[in-house]
C-alpha beads as a LAMMPS data file, in Angstrom:
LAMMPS data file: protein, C-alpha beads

191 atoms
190 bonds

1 atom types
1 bond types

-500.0 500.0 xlo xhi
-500.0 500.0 ylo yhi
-500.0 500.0 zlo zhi

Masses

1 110.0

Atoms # bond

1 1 1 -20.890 30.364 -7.332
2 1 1 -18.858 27.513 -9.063
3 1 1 -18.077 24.576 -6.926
4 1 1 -14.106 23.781 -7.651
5 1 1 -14.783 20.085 -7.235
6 1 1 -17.319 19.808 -10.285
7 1 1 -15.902 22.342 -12.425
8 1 1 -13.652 21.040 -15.479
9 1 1 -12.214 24.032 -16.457
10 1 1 -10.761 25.339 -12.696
11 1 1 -7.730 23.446 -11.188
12 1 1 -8.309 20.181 -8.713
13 1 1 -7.910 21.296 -5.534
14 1 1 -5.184 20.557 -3.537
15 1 1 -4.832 17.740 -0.742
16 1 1 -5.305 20.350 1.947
17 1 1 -8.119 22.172 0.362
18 1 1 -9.392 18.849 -0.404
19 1 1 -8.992 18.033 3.669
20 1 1 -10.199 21.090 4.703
21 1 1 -13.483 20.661 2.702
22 1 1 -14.135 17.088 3.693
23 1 1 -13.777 18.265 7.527
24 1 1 -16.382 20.998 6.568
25 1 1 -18.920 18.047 5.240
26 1 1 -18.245 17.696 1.650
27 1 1 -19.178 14.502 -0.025
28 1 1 -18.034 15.825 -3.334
29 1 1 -14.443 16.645 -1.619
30 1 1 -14.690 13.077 0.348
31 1 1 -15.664 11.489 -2.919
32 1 1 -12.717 13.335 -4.893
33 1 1 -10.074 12.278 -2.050
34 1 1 -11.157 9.061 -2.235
35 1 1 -10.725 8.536 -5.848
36 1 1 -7.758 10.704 -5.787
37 1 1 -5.793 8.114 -2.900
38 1 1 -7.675 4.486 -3.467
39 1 1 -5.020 2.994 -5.989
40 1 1 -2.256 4.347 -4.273
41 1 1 -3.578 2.797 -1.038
42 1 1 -4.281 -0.237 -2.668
43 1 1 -0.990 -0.898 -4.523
44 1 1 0.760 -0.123 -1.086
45 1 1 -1.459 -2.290 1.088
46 1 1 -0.711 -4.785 -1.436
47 1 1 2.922 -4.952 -0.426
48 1 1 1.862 -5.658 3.188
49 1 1 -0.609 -8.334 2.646
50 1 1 -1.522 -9.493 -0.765
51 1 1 -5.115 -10.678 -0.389
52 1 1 -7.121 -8.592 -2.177
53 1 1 -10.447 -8.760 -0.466
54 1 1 -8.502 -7.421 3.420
55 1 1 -6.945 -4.529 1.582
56 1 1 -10.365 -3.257 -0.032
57 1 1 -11.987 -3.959 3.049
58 1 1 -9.295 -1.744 5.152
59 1 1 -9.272 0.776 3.004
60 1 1 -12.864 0.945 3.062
61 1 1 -12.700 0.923 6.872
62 1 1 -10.166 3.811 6.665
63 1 1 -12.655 6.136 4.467
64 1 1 -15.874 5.223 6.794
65 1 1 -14.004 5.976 9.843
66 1 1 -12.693 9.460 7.923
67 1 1 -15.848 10.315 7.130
68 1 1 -17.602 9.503 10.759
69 1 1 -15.202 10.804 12.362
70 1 1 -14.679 14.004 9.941
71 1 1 -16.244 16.910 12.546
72 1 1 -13.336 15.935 14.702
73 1 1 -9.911 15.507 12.251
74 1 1 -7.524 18.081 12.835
75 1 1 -5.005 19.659 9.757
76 1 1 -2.861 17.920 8.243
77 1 1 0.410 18.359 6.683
78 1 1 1.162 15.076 4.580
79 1 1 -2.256 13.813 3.671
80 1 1 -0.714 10.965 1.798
81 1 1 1.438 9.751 4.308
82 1 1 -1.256 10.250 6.796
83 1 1 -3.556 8.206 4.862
84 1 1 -0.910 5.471 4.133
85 1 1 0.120 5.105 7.796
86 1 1 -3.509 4.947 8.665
87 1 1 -4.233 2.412 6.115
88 1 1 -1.547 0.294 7.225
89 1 1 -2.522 0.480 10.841
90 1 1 -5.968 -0.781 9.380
91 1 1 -4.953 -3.820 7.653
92 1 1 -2.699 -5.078 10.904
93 1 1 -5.538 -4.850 12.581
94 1 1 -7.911 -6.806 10.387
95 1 1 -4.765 -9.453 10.489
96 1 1 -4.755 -9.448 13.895
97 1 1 -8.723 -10.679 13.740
98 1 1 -8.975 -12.675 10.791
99 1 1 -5.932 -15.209 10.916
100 1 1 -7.395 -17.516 8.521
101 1 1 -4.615 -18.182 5.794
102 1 1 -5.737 -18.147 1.994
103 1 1 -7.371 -21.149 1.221
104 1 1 -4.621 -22.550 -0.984
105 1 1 -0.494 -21.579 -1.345
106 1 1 -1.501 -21.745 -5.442
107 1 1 -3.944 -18.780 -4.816
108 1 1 -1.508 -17.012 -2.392
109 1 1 0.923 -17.287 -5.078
110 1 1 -0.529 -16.258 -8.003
111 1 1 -1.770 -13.157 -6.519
112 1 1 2.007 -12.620 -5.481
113 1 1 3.305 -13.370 -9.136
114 1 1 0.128 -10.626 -10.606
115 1 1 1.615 -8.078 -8.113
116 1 1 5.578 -8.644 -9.453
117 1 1 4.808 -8.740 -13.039
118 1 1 4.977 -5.588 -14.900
119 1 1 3.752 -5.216 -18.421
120 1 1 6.652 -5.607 -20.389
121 1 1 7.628 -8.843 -18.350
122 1 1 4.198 -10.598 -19.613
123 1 1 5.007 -9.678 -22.921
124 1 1 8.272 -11.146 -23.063
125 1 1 8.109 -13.920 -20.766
126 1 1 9.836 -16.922 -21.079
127 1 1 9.691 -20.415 -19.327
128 1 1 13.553 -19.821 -17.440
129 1 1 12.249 -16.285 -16.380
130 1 1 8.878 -17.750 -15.271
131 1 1 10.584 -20.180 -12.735
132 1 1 12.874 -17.516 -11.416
133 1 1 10.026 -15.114 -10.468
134 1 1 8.121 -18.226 -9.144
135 1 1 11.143 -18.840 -6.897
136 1 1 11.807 -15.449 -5.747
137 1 1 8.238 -14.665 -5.548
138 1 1 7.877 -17.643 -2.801
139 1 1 11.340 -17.137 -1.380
140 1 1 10.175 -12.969 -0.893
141 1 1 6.648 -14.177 0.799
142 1 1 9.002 -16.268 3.224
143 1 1 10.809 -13.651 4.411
144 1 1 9.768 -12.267 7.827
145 1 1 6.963 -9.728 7.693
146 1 1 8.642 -6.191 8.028
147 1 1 10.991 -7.356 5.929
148 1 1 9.298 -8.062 3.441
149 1 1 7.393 -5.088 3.898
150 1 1 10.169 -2.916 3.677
151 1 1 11.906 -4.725 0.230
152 1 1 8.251 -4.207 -1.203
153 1 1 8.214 -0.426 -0.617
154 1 1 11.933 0.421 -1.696
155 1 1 12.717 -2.414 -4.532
156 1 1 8.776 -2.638 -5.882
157 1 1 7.398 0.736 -4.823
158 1 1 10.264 2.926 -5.324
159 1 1 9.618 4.440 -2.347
160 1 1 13.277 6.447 -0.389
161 1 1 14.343 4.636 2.511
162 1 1 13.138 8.241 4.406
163 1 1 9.455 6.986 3.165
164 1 1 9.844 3.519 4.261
165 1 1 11.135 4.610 7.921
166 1 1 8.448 7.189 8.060
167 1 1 5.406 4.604 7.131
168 1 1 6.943 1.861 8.917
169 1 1 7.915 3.992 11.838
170 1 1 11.039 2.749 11.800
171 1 1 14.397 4.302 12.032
172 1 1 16.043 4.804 9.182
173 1 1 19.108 2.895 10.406
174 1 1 16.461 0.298 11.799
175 1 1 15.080 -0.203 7.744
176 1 1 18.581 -0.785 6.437
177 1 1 19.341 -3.481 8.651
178 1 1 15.359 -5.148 7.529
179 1 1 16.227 -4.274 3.895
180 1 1 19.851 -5.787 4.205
181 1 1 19.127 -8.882 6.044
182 1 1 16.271 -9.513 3.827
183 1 1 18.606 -9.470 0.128
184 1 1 21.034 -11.600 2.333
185 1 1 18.413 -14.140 2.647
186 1 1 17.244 -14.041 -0.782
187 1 1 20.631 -14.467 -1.973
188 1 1 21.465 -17.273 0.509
189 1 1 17.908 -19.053 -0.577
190 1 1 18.864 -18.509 -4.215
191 1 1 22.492 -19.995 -4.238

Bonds

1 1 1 2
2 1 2 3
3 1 3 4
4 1 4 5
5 1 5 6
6 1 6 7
7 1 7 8
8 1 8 9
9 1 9 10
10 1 10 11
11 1 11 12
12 1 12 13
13 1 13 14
14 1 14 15
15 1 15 16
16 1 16 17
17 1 17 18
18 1 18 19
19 1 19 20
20 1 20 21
21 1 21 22
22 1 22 23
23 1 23 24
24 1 24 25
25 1 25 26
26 1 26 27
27 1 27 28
28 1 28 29
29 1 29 30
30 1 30 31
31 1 31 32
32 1 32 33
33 1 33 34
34 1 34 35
35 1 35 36
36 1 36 37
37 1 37 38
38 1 38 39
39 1 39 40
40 1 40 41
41 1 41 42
42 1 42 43
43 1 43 44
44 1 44 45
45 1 45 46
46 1 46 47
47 1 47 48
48 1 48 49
49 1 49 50
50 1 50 51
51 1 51 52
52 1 52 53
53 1 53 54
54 1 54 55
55 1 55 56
56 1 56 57
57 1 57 58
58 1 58 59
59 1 59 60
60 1 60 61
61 1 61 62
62 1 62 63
63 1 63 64
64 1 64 65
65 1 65 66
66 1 66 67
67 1 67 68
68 1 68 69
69 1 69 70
70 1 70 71
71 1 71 72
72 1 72 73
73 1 73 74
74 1 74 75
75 1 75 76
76 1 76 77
77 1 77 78
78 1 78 79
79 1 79 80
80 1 80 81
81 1 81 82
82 1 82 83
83 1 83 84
84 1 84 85
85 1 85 86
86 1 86 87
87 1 87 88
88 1 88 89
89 1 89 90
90 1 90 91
91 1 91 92
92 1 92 93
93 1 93 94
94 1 94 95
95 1 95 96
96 1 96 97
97 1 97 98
98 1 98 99
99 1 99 100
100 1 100 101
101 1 101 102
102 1 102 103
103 1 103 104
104 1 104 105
105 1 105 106
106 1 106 107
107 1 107 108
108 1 108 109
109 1 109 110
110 1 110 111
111 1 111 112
112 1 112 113
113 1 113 114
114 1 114 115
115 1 115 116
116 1 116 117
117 1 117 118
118 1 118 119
119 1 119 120
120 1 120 121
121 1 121 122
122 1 122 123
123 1 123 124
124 1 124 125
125 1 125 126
126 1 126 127
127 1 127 128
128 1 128 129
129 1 129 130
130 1 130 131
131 1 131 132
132 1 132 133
133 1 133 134
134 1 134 135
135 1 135 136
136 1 136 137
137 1 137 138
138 1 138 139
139 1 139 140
140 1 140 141
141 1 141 142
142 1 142 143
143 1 143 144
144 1 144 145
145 1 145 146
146 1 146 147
147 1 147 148
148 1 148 149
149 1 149 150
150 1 150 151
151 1 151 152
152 1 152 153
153 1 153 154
154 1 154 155
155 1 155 156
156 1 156 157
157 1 157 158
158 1 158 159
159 1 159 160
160 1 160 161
161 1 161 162
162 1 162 163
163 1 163 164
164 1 164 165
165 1 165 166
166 1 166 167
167 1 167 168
168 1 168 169
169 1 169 170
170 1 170 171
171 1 171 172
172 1 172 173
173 1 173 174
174 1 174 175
175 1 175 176
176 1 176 177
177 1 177 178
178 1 178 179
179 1 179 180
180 1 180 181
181 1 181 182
182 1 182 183
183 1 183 184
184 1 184 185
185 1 185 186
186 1 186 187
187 1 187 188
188 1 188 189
189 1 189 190
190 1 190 191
């Protein structure tokens, strides 16, 4: 019989198939999820807390406790928002332990800056443009937490506001007002 994980020429299975598979003890399926979901998690754990070192370590928390715990998960409907809100339940908790801040604001900020810059924009950089992401960069990393959070996911993830309120559990209404005070700040701070 052909195993649909390892064979090339058969479709990838699908995130439920993939679930289902994974609760039945498959390392191939657990391995396939994993690769399947890790950048994703990463990039959006990245808008919560940009140190790289707590979001790897969550997210390898998340798959442990998926696979110890893998006799006992129930279906699931929305695997990838299921894995997203689990991931970012992860990372407030390793916050919530390790409170030690990065060692310097220079480190804190360059790993800010590497997040904002897209491809094009290191092509075509210029020393104005530099300055301007500098400030915003710093004046975005001063905003309060959630929302922060929530201008991350909509302006940098392109994720719908319906996304943000789901992952945030939030109310819609609730991630307006985070998304709206936050530009009014950044346009206050900015002059």
């Amino acid at each position: 019989m052909i195993n649909p994980i390892q064979s090339t020429s058969m479709k990838k299975p699908g995130d439920q198939k993939l679930w289902d598979q994974v609760r039945n003890d498959s390392k191939e399926a657990f391995e396939c999820l994993y690769n399947k979901y890790f950048p994703e998690l990463f990039r959006y754990g990245m808008t919560i807390h940009p140190h790289k070192e707590l979001i790897g370590d969550a997210i390898q928390e998340l798959f442990i406790d998926l696979w110890s715990y893998r006799y006992n998960l129930s279906k699931i409907h929305q695997l990838k928002f299921y894995l997203l809100s689990s991931l970012r339940s992860k990372i407030f908790t390793l916050i919530s332990k390790d409170n030690k801040k990065l060692s310097t604001e220079m480190e804190y900020l360059n790993q800010t800056i590497q997040y904002l810059d897209s491809t094009e924009d290191k092509l075509i950089r210029d020393d104005q443009k530099k300055l301007k992401r500098n400030q915003l960069a710093l004046l975005i990393n001063d905003l309060p937490l959630q929302q922060r959070e929530a201008i991350m996911l909509i302006f940098f993830e392109g994720r719908s506001y319906e996304e943000t309120s789901s992952l945030m559990s939030k109310s819609i209404q609730n991630v307006y007002t985070l998304v709206s005070r936050g530009i009014a700040t950044l346009r206050k701070r900015l002059g």
